[in-house]
PDB file of the backbone (N, CA, C, O) and the ligand in Angstrom, with CONECT records:
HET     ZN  A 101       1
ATOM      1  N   UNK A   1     -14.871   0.874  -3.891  1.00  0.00           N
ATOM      2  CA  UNK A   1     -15.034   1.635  -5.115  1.00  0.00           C
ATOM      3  C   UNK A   1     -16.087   2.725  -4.926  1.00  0.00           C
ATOM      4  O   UNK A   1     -15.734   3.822  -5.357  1.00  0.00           O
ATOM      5  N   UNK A   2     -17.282   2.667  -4.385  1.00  0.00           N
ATOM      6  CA  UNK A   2     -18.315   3.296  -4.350  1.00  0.00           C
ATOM      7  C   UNK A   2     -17.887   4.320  -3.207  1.00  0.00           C
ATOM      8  O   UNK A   2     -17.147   3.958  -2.293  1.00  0.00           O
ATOM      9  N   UNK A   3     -18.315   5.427  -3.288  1.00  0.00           N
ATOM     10  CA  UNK A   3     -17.980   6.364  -1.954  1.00  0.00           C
ATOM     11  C   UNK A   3     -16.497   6.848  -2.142  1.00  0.00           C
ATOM     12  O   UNK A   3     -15.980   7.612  -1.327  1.00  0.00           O
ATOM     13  N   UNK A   4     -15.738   6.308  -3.400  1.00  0.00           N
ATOM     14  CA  UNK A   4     -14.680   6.932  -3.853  1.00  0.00           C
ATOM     15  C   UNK A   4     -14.560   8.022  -4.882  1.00  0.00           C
ATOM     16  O   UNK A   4     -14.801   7.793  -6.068  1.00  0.00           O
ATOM     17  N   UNK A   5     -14.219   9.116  -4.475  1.00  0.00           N
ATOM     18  CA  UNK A   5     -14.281  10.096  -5.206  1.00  0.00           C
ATOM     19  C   UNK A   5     -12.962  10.309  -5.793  1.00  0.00           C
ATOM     20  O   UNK A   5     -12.037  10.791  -5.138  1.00  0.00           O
ATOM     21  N   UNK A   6     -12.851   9.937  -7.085  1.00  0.00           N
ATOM     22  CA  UNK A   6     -11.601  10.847  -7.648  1.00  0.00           C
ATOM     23  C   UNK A   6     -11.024  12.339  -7.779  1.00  0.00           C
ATOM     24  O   UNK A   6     -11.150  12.797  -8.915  1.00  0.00           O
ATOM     25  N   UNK A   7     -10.481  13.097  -6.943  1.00  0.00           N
ATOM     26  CA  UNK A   7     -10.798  14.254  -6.609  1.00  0.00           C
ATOM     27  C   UNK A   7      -9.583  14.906  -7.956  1.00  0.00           C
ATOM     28  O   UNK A   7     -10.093  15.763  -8.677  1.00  0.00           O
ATOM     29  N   UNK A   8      -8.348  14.601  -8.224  1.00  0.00           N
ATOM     30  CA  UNK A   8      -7.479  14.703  -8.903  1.00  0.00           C
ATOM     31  C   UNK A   8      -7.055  13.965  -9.463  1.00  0.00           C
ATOM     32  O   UNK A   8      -7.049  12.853  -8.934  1.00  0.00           O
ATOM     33  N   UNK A   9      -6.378  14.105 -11.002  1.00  0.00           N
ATOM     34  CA  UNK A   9      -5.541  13.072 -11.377  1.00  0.00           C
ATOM     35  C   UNK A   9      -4.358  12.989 -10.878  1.00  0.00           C
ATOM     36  O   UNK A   9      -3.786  11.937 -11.165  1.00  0.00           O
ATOM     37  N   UNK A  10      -3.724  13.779 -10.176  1.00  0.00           N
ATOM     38  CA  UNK A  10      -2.194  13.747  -9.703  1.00  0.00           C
ATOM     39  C   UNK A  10      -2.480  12.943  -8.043  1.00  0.00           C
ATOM     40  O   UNK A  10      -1.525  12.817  -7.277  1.00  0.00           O
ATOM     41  N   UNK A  11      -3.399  12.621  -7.787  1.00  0.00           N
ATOM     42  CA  UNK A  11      -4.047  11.746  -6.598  1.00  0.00           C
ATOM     43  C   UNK A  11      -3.485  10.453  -6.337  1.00  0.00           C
ATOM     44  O   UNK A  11      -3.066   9.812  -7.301  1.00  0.00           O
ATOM     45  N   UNK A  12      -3.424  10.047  -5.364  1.00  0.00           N
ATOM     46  CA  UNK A  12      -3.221   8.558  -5.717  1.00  0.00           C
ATOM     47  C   UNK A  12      -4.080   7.684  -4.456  1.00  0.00           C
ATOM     48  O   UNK A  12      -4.302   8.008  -3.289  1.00  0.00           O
ATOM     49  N   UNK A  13      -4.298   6.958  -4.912  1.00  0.00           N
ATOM     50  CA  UNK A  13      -5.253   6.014  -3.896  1.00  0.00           C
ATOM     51  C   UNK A  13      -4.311   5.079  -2.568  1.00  0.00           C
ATOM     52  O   UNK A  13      -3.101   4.878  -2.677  1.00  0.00           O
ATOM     53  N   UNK A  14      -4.894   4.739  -1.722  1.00  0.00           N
ATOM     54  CA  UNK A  14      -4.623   3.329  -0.927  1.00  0.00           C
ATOM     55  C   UNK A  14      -3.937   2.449  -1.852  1.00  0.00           C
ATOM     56  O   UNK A  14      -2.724   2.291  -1.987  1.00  0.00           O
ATOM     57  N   UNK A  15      -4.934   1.880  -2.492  1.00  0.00           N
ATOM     58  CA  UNK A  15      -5.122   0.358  -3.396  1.00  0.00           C
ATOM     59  C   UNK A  15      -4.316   0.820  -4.505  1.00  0.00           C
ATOM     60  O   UNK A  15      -4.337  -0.082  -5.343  1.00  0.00           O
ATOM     61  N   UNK A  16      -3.552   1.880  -4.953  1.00  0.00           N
ATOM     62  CA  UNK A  16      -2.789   2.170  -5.426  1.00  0.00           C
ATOM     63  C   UNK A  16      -1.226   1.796  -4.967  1.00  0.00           C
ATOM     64  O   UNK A  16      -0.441   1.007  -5.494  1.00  0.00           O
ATOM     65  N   UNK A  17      -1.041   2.748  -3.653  1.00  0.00           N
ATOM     66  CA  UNK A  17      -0.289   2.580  -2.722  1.00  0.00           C
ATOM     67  C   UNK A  17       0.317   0.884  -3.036  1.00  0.00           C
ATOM     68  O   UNK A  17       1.330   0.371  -3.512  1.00  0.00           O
ATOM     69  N   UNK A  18      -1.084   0.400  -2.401  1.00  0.00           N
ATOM     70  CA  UNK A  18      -0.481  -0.860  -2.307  1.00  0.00           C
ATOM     71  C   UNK A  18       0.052  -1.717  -3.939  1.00  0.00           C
ATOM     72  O   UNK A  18       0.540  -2.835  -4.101  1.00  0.00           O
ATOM     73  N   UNK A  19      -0.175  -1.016  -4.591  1.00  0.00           N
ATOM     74  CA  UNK A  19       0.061  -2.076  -5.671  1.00  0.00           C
ATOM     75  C   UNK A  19       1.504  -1.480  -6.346  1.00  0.00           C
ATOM     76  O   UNK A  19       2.193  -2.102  -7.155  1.00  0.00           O
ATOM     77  N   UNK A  20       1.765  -0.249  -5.864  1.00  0.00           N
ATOM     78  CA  UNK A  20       2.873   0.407  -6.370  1.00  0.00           C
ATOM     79  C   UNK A  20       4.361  -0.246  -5.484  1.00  0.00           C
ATOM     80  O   UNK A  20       5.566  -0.325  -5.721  1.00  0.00           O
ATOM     81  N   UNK A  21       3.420  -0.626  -4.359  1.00  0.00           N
ATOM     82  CA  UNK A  21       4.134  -0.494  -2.646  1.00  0.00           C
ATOM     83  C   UNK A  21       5.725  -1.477  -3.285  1.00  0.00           C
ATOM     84  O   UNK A  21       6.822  -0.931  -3.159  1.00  0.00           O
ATOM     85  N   UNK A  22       5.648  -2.554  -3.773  1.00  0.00           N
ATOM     86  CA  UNK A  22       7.174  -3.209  -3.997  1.00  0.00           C
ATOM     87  C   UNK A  22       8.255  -2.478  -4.577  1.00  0.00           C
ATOM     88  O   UNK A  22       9.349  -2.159  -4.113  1.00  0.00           O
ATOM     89  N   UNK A  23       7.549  -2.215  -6.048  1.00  0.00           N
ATOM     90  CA  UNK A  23       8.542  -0.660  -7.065  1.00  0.00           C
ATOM     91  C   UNK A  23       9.263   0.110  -6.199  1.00  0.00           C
ATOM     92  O   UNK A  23      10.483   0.263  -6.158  1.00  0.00           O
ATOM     93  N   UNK A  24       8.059   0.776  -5.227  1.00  0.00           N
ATOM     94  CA  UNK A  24       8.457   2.021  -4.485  1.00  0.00           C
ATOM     95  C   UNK A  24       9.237   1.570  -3.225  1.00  0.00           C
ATOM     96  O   UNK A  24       9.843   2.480  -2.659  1.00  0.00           O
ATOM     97  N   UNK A  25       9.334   0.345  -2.687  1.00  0.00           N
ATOM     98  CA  UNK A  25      10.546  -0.446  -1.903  1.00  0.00           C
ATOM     99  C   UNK A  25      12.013  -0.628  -2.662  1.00  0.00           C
ATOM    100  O   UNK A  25      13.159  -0.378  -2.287  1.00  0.00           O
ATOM    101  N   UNK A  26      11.603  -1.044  -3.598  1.00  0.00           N
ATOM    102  CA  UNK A  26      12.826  -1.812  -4.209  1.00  0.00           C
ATOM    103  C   UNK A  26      13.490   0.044  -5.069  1.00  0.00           C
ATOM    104  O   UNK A  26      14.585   0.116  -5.626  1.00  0.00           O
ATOM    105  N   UNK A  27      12.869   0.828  -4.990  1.00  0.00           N
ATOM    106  CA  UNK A  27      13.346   2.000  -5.170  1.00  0.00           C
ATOM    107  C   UNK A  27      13.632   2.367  -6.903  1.00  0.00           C
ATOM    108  O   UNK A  27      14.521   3.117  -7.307  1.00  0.00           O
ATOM    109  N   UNK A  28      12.539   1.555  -7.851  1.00  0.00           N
ATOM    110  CA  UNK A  28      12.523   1.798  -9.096  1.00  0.00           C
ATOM    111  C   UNK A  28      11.504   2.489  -9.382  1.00  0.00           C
ATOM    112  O   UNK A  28      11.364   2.884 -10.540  1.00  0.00           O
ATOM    113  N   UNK A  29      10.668   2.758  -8.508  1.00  0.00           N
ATOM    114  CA  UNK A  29       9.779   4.334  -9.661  1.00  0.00           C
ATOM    115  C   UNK A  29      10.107   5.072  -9.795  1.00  0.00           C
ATOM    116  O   UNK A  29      11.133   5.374  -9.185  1.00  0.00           O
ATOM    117  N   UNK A  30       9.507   5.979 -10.706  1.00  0.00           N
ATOM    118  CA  UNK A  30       9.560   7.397 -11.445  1.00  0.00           C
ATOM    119  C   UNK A  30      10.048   7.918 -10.369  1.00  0.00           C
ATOM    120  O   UNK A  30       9.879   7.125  -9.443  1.00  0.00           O
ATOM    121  N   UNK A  31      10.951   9.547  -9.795  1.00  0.00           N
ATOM    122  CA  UNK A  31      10.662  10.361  -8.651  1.00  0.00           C
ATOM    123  C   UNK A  31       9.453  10.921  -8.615  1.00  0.00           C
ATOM    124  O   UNK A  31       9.092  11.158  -7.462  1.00  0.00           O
ATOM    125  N   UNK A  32       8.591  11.261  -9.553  1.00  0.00           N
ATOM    126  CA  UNK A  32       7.199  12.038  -9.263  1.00  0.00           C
ATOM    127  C   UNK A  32       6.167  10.685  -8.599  1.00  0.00           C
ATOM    128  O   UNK A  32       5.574  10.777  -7.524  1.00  0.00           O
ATOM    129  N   UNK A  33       6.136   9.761  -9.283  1.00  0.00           N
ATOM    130  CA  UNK A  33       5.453   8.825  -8.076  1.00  0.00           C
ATOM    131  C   UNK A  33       5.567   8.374  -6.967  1.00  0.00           C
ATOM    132  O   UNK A  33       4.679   8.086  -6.164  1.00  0.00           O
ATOM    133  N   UNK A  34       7.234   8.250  -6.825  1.00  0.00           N
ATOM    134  CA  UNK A  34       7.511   8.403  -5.255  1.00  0.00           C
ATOM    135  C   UNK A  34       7.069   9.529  -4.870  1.00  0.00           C
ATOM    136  O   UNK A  34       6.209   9.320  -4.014  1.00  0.00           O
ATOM    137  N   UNK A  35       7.214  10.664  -5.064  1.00  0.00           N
ATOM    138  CA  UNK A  35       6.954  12.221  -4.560  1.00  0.00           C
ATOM    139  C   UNK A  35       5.514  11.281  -4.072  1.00  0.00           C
ATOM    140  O   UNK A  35       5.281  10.890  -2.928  1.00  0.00           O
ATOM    141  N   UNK A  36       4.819  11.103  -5.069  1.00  0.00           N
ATOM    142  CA  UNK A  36       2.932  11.334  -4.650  1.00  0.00           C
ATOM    143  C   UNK A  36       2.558  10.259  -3.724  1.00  0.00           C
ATOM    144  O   UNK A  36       1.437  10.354  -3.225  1.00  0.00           O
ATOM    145  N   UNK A  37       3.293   9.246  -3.400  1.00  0.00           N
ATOM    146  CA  UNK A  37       3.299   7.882  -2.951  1.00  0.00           C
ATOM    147  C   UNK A  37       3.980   8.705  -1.441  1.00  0.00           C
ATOM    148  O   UNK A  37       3.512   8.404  -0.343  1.00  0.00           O
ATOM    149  N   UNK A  38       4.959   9.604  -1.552  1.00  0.00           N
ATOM    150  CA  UNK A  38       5.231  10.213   0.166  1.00  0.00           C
ATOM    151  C   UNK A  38       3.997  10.938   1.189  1.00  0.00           C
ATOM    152  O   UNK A  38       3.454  10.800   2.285  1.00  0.00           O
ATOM    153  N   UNK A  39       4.004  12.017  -0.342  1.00  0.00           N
ATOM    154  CA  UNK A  39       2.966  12.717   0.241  1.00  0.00           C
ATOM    155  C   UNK A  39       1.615  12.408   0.564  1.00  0.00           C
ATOM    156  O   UNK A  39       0.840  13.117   1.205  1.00  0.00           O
ATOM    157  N   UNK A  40       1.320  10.885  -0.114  1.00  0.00           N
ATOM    158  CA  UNK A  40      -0.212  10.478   0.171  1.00  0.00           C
ATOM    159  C   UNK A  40       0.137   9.640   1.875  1.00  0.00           C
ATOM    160  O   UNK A  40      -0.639   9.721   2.827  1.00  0.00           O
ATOM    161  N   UNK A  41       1.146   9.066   1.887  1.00  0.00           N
ATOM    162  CA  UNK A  41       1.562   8.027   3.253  1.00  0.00           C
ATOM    163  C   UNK A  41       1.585   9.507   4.560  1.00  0.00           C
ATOM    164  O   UNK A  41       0.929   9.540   5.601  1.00  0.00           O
ATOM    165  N   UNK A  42       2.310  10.315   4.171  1.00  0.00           N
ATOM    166  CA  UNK A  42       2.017  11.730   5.047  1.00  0.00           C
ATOM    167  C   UNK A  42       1.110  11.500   5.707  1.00  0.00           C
ATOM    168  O   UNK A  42       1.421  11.124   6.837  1.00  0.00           O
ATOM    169  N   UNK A  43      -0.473  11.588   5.394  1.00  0.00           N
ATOM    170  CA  UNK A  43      -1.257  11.683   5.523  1.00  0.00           C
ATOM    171  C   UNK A  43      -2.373  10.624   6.168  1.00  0.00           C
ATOM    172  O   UNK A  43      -3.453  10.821   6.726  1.00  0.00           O
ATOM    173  N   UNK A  44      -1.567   9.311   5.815  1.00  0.00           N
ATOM    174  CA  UNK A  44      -2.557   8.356   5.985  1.00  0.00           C
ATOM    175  C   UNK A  44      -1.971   7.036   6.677  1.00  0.00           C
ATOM    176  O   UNK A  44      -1.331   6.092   6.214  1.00  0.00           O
ATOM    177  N   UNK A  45      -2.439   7.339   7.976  1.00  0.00           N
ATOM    178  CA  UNK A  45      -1.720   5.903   8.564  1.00  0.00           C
ATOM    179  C   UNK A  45      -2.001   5.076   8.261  1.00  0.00           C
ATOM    180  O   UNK A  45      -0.980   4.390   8.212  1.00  0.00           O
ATOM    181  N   UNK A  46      -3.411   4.099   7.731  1.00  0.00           N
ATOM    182  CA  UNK A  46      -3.139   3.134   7.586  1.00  0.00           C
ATOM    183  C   UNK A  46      -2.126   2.727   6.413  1.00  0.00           C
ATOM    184  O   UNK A  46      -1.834   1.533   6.345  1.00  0.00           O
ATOM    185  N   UNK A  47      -1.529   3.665   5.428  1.00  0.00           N
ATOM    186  CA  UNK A  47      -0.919   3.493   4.660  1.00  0.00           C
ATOM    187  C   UNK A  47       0.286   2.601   4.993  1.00  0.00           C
ATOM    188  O   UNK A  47       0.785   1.557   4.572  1.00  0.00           O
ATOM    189  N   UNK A  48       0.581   3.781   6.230  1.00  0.00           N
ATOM    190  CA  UNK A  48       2.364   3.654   7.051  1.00  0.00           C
ATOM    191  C   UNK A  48       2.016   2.316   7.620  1.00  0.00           C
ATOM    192  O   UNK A  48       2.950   1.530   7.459  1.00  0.00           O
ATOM    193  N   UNK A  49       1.151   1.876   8.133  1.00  0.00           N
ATOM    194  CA  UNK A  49       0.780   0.540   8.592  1.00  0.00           C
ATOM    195  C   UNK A  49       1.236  -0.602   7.811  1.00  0.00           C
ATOM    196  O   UNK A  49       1.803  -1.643   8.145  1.00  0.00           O
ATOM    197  N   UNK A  50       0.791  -0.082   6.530  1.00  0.00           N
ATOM    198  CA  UNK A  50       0.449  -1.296   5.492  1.00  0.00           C
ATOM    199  C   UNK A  50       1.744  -1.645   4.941  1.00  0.00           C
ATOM    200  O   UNK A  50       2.053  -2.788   4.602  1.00  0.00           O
ATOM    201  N   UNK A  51       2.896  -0.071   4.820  1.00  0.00           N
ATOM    202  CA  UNK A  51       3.999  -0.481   4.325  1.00  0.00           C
ATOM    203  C   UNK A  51       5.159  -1.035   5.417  1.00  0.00           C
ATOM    204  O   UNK A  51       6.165  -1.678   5.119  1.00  0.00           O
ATOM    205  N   UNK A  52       4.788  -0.658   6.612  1.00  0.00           N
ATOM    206  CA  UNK A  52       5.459  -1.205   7.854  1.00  0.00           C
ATOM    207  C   UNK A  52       5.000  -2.684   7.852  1.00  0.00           C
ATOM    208  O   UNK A  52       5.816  -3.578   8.075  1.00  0.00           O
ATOM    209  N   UNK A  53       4.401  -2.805   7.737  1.00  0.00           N
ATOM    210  CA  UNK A  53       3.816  -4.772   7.650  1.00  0.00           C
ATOM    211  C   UNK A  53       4.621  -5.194   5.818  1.00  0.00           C
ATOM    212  O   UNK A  53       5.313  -6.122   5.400  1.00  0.00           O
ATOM    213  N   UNK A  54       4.217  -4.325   5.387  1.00  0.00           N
ATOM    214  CA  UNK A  54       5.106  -4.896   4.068  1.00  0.00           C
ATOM    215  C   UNK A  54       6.345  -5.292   4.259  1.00  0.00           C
ATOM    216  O   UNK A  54       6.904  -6.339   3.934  1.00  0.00           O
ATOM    217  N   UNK A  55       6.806  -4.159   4.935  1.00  0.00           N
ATOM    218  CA  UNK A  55       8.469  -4.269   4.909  1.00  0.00           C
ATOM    219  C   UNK A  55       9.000  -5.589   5.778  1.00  0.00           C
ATOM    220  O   UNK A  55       9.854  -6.443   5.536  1.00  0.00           O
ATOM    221  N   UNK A  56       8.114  -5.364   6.883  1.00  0.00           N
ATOM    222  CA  UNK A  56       8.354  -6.470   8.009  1.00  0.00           C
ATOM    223  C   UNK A  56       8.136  -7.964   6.741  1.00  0.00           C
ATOM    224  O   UNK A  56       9.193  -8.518   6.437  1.00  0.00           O
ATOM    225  N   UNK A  57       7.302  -8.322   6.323  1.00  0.00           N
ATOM    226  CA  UNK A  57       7.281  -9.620   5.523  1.00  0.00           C
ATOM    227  C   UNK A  57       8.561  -9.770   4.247  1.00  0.00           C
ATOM    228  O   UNK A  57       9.059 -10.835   3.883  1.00  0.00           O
ATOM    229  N   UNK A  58       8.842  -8.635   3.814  1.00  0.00           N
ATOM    230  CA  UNK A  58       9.818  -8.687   2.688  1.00  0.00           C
ATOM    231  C   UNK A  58      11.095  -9.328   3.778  1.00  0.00           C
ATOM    232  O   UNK A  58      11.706 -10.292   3.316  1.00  0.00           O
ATOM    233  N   UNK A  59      11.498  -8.863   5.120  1.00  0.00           N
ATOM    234  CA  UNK A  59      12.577  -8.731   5.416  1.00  0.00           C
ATOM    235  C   UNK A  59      12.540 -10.367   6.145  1.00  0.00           C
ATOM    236  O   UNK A  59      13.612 -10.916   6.399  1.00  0.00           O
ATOM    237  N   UNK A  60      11.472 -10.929   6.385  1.00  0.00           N
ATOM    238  CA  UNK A  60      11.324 -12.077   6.633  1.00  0.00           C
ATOM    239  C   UNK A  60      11.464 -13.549   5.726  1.00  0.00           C
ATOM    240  O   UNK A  60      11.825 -14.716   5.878  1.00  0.00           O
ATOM    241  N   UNK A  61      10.982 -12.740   4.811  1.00  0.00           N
ATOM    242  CA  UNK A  61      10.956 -13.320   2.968  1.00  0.00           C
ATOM    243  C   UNK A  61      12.351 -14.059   2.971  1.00  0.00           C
ATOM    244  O   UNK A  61      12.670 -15.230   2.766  1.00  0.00           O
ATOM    245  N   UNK A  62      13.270 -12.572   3.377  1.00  0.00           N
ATOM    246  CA  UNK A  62      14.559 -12.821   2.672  1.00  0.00           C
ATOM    247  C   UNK A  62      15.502 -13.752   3.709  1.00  0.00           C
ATOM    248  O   UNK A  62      16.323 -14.626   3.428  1.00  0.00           O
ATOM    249  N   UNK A  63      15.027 -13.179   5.148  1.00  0.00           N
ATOM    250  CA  UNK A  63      15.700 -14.146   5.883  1.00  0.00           C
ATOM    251  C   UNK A  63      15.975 -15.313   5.594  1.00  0.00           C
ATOM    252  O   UNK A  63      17.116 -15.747   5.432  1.00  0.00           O
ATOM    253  N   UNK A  64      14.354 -16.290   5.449  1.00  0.00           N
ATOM    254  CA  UNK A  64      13.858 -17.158   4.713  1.00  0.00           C
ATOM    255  C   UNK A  64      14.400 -17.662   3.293  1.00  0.00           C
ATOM    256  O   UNK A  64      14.408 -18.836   2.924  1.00  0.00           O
ATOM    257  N   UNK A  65      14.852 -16.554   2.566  1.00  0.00           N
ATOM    258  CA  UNK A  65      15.830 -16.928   1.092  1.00  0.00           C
ATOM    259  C   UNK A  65      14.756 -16.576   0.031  1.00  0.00           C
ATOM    260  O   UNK A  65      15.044 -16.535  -1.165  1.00  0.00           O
ATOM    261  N   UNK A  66      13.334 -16.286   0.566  1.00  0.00           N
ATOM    262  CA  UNK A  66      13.138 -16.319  -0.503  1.00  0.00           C
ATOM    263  C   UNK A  66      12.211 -15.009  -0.551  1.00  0.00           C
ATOM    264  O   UNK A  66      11.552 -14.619   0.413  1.00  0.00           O
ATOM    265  N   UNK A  67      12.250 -14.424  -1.731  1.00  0.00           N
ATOM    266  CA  UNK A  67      12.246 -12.739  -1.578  1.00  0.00           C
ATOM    267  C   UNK A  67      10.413 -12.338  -2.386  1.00  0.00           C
ATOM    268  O   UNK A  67       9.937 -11.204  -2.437  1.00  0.00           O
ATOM    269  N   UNK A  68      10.202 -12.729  -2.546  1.00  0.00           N
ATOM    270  CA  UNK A  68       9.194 -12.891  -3.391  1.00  0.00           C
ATOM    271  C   UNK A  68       7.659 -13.184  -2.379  1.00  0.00           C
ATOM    272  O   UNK A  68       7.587 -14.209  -1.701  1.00  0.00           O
ATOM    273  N   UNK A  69       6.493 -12.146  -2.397  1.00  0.00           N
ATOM    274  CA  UNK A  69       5.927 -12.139  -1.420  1.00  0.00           C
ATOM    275  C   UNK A  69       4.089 -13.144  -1.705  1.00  0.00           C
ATOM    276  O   UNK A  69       3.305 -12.792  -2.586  1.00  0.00           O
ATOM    277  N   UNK A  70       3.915 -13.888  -1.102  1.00  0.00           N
ATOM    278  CA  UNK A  70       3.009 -14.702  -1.807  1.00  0.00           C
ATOM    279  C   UNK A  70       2.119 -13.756  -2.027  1.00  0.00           C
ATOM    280  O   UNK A  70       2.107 -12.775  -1.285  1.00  0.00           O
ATOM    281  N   UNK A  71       1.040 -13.895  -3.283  1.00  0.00           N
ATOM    282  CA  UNK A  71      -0.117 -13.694  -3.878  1.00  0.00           C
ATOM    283  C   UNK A  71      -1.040 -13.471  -2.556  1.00  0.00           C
ATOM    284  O   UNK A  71      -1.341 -12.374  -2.085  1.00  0.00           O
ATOM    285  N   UNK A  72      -1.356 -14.525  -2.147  1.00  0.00           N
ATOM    286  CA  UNK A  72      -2.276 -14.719  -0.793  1.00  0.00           C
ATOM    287  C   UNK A  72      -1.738 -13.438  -0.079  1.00  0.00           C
ATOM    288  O   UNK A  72      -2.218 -12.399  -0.534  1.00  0.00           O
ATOM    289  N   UNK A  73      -0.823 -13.286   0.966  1.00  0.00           N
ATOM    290  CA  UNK A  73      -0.824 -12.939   1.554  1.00  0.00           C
ATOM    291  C   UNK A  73      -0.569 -11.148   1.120  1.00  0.00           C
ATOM    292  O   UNK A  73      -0.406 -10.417   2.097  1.00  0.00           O
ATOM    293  N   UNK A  74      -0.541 -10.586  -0.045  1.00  0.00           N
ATOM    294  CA  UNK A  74      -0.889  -9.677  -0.410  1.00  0.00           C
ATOM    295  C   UNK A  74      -2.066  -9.072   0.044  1.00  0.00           C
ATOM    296  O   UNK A  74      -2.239  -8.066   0.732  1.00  0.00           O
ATOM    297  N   UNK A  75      -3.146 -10.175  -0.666  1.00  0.00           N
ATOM    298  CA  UNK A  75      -4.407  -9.882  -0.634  1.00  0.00           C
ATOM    299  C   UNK A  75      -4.907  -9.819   0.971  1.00  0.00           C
ATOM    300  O   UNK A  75      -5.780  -9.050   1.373  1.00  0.00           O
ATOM    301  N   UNK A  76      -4.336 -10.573   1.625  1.00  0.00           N
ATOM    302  CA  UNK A  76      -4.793 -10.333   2.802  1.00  0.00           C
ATOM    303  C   UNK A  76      -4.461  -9.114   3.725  1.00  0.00           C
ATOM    304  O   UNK A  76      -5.131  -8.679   4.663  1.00  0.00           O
ATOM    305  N   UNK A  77      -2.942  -8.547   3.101  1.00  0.00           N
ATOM    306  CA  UNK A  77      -2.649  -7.181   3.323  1.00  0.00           C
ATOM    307  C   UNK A  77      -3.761  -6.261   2.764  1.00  0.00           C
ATOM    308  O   UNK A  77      -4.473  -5.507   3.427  1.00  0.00           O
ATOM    309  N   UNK A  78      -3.775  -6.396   1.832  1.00  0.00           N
ATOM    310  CA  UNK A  78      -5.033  -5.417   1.028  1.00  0.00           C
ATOM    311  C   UNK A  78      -6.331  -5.418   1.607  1.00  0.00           C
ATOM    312  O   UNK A  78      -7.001  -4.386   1.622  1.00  0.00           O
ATOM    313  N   UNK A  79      -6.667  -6.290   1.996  1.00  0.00           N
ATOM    314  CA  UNK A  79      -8.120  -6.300   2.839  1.00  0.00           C
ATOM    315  C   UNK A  79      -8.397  -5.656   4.040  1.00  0.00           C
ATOM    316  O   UNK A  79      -9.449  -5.129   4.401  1.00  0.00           O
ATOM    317  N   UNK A  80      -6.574  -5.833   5.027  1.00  0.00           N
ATOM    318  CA  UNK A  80      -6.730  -4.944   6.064  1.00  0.00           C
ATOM    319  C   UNK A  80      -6.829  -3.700   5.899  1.00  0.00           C
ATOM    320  O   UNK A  80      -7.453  -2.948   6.648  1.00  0.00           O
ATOM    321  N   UNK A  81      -6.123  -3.329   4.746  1.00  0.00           N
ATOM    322  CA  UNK A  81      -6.077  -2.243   4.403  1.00  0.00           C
ATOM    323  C   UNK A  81      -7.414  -1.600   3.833  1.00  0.00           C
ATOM    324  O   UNK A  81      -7.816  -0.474   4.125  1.00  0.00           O
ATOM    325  N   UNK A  82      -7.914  -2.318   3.143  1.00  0.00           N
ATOM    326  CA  UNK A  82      -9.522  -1.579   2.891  1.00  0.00           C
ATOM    327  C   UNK A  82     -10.170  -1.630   3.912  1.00  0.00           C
ATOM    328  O   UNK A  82     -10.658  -0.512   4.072  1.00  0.00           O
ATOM    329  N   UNK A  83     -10.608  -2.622   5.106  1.00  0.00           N
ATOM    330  CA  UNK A  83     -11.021  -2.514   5.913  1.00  0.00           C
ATOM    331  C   UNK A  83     -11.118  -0.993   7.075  1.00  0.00           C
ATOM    332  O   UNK A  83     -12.044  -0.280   7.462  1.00  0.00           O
ATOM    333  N   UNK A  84      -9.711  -1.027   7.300  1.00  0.00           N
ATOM    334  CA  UNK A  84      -8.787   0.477   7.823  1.00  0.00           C
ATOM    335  C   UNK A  84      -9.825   1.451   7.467  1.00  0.00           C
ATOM    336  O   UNK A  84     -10.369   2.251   8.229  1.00  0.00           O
ATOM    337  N   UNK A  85     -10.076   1.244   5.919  1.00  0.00           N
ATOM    338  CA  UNK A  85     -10.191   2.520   4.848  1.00  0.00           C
ATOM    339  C   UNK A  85     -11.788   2.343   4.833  1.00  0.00           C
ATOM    340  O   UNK A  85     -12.231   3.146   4.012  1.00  0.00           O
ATOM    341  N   UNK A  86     -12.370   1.924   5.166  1.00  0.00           N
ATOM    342  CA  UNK A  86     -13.989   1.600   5.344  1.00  0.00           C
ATOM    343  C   UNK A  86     -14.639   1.660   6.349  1.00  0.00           C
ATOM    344  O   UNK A  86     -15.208   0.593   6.582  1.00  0.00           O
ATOM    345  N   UNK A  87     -14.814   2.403   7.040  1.00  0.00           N
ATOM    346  CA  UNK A  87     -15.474   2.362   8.269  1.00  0.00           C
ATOM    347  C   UNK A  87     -16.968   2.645   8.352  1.00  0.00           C
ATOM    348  O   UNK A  87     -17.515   2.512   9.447  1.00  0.00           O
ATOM    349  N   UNK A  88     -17.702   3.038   7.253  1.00  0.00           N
ATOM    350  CA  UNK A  88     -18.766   3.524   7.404  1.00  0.00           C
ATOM    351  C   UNK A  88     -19.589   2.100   6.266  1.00  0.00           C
ATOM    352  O   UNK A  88     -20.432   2.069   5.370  1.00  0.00           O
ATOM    353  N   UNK A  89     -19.007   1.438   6.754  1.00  0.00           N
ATOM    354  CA  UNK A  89     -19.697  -0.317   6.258  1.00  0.00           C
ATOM    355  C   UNK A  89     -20.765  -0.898   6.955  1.00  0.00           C
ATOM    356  O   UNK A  89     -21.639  -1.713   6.659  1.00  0.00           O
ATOM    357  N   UNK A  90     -20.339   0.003   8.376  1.00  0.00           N
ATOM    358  CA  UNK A  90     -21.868  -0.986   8.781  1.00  0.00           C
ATOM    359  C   UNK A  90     -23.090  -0.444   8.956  1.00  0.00           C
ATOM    360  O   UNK A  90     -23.265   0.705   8.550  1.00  0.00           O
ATOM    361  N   UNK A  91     -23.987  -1.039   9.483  1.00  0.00           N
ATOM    362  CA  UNK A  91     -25.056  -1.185   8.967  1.00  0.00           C
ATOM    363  C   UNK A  91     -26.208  -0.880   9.983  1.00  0.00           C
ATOM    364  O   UNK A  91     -27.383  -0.976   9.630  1.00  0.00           O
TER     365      UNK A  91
HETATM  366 ZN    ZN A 101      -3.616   5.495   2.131  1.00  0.00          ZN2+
END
């Protein structure tokens, strides 16, 4: 949170990304949030990372039967992903 600058409202974050990331799989958002959800991944690998590991678990999910991606292991996506996105943490 801190060291995050909201630069625009038409912006969209990581931790956005990720929370949009299923919608924007399963191909039900708005087109202007996909638009901003392309153009932010453009830019940001760990994004492409995060949704390449997404996809890889959804497609495993389903193998599996069951499509629905645990809670846990969200969060543990999300952490790599802030991590990625934090580098100036230490100390
Ligand atoms: Zn990003």
């Amino acid at each position: 949170m801190s060291g995050c600058r909201s630069g625009g409202a038409s912006e969209i974050e990581c931790r956005q990304i990720a929370e949009l990331l299923g919608d924007y799989l399963e191909g039900t958002l708005p087109p202007h949030t996909r638009e901003l959800i392309d153009f932010h991944i453009d830019g940001c690998p760990p994004c492409v990372a995060f949704i390449n590991t997404y996809r890889g678990t959804i497609d495993a999910a389903r193998k599996l039967g069951d499509v629905e991606i645990p809670s846990e292991l969200k969060k543990r996506l999300l952490a790599v992903l802030k991590s990625s996105n934090a580098p100036q943490q230490q100390r």
